[in-house]
N, C-alpha and C positions, 0 to 999 in steps of 0.2 A: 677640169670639167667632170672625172670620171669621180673626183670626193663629193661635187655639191651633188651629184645622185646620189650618192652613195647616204647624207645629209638626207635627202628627201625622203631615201627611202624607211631612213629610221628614226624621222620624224611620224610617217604616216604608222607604222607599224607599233609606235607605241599610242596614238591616238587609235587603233583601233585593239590593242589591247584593254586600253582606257574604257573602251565602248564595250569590250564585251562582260567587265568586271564590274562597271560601274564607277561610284563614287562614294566618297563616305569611310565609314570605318570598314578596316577589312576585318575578316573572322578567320584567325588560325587559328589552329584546334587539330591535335593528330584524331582524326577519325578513326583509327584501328582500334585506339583505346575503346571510345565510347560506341563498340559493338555489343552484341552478345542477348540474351532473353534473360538473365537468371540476376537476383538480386544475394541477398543472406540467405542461406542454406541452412536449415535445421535438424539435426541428427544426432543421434545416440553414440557417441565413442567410446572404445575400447572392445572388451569380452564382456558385454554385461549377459551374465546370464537368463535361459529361461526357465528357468526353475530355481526355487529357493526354501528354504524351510523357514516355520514361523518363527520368529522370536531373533531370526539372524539381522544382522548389519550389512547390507554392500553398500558399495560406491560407486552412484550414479557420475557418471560422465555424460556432461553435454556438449556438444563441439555447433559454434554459430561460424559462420564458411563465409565472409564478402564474397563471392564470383563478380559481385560488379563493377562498375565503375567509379564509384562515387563514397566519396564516406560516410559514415554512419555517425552520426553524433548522439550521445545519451540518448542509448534504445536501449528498453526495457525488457525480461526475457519473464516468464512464470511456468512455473513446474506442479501440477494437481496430482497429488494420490488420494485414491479411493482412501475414505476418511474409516478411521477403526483397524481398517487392516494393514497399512503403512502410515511411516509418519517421517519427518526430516531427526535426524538425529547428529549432534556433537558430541564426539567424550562420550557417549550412551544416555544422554538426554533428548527430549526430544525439544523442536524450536516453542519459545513462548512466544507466537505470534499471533492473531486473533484467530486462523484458523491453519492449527498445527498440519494440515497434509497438504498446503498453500507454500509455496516459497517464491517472492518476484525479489527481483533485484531490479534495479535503472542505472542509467549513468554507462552502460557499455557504449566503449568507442570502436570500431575498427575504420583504419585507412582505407581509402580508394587506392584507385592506379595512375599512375601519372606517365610520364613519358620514361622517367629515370625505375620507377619500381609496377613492375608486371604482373606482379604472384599478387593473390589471394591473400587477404589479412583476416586470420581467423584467430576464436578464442574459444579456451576447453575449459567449461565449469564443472567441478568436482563437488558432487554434494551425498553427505554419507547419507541414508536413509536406514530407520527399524522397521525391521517386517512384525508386525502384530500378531497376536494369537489367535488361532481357528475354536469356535467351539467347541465343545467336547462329539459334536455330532459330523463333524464336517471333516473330509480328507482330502479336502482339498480348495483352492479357492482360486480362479481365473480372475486376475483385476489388469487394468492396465493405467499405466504410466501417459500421462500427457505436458508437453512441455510447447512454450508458443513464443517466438520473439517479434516485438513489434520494432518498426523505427520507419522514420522519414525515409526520403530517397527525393532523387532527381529524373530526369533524364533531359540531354541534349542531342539533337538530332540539325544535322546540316547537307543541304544537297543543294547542288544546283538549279536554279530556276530561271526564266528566258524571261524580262520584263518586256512585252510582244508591244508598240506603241503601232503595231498595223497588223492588227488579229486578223484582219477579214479581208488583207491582204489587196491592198485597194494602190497603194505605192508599185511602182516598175522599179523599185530601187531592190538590190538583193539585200538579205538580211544574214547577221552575225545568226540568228538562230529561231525557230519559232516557239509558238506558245507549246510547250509542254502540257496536254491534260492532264496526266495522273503519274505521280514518281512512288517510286514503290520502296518501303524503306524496312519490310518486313527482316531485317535480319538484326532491328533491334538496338539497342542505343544504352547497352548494358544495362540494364534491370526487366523487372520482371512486367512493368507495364511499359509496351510502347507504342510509337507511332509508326502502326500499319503503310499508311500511305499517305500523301496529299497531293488533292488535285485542285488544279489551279487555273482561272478563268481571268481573260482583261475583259470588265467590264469598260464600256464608253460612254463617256457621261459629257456633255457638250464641249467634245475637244480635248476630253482631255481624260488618261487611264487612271483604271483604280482595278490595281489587282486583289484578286479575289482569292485567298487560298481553303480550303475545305481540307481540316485535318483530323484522321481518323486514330485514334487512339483502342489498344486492346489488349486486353489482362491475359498472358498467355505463360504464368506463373501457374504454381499449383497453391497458391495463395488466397488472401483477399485483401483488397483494393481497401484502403482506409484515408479518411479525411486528412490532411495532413494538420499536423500539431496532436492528433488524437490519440498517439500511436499510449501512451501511458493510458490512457480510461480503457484502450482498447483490452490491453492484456490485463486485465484487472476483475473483478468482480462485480464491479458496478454494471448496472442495468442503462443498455445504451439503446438511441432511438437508430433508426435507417440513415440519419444525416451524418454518422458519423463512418459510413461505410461507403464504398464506390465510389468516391469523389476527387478530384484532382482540378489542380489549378493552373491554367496558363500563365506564367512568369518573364517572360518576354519573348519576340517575333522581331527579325531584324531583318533587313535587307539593305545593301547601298548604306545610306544615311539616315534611315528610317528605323522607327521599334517600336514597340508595341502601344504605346500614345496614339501612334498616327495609323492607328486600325481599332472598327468596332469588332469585337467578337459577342459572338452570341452561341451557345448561353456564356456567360462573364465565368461562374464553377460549373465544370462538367458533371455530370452526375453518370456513370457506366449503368446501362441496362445490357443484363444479359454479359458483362463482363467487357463489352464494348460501347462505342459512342463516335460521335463526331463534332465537334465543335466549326463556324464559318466566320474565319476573320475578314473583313473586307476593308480596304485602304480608304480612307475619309478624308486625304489631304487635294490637294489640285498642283500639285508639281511636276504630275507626271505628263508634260504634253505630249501631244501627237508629233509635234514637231521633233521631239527628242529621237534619235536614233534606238533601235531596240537593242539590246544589250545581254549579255548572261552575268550572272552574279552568287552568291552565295545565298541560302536563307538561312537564318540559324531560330528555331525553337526549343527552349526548353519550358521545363514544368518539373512540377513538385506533385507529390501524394505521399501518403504512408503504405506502410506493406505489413503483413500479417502472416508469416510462415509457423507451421507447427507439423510437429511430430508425434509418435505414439510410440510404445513400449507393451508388449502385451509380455505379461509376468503367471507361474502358476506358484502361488502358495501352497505348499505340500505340510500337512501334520507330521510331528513325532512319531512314530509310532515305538511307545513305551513298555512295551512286553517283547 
């Protein structure tokens, strides 16, 4: 007697595990990885001097830092010196490139973090530069050094959410969980643009739910937000319009057995005002009855954009002085 309870009892306790997780695909994913605000880091390495005399040779060092989560594929880095008074130099020539105090390279890769490798994948560009000659009137000259790396990025963000099929709480039955208003996920989803928070409503539509999530997205980088695919015109020379800045793409929204098909979102690309925004995906399918028990589940979102980090170098060119 005391097994066919025993039977009952872990029958009932995996149907209501069943009920609080859902159905469908599950979503594993170590969440520690994909925390954090900070994307590619851009910065000067080594002892590079601040002071130099005209006509010398140093060795710019650049060091690009992953802190994220995600890999970088063929991102493009460029380096501007004040034209006349530096120039890139090999062997004591200087670059034949259309505009000698210009140097972009493309094609940099650095790895993400996975479960098995945790550190930072970074890379150190060594590039010799000639410092040019002051007039005969001048003793001196303040220029500075700018360097900029563009590249793609991701971000994936997963929480909990309560599929509520009795929001308004009209059942005498108890519930595995209620509708959650607002989850808060400000600590970031490793890079440098993330999703703030989302808050999330059941709409009731005759008999039958359609949840509503409302997700906030926000640049809290010391960057800027670029179109993704754009990340090459971005560090470039070329004269670019507004469409190729602030914009990011939602790339899929899952829950249960559900993805981003069976939700309209509006707007379709987000556009950041103010380095923030909010996008409102709403569920357009009819499978969620009332009848369904409510349940807790995963949501998973990710999205794509580009990222723009740069740095600066402030340098004093100092004169010979020949007597």
């Amino acid at each position: 007697m005391s097994k066919k309870i025993s039977l009952v009892i872990l029958l009932v306790s995996l149907l209501f595990i069943a009920g609080c997780t859902g159905s469908g695909k599950k979503t594993n994913l170590n969440k520690e990885i994909y925390k954090g605000t900070q994307g590619v880091l851009t910065s000067f390495y080594g002892n590079m001097p601040e002071e130099v005399f005209e006509g010398e040779t140093l060795s710019l060092a650049v060091k690009f830092d992953n802190k994220g989560a995600y890999e970088v594929k063929n991102a493009k880095f460029v380096v501007s010196l004040e034209k006349e008074f530096m120039g890139f130099s090999r062997g004591g020539y200087i670059y034949e490139t259309m505009f000698s105090n210009v140097l972009s390279q493309k094609g940099k890769i650095l790895e993400g973090k996975s479960s098995f490798t945790d550190y930072d994948d970074f890379h150190v560009e060594e590039i010799p530069i000639k410092v040019g000659q002051l007039d005969d009137f001048s003793e001196y000259h303040d220029t500075t050094i700018l360097t900029s790396f563009c590249y793609d990025y991701y971000g994936i963000a997963v929480a909990d959410v309560c599929i509520d099929t009795d929001p308004h709480n009209i059942k005498l039955n108890d519930k595995v969980c209620s509708e959650i208003s607002s989850i808060s996920l400000s600590s970031g989803q490793g890079g440098p643009l993330i999703i703030d928070r989302i808050e999330t409503r059941m709409l009731v539509d005759n008999n039958v739910i359609k949840p509503q999530f409302k997700i906030f997205f926000r640049n809290v980088g010391s960057g800027t937000v670029i179109t993704p695919g754009k990340y090459a015109q971005v560090c470039s020379s070329s004269p670019l319009g507004y469409e190729s800045y602030n914009s990011m793409k939602l790339t899929q929204l899952e829950f249960s057995s559900y993805n981003l098909n069976d939700f309209e979102c509006l707007p379709k690309d987000l556009m950041l005002i103010k380095n923030e925004d909010f996008m409102t995906c709403t569920f357009k399918g009819n499978s969620i009855g009332r009848n369904i028990p409510t349940y807790l589940t995963p949501l998973k979102v990710e999205f794509a954009y580009g990222y723009k980090d740069t740095a600066s170098k402030q340098l004093k060119i100092k004169k010979i002085q020949r007597y």
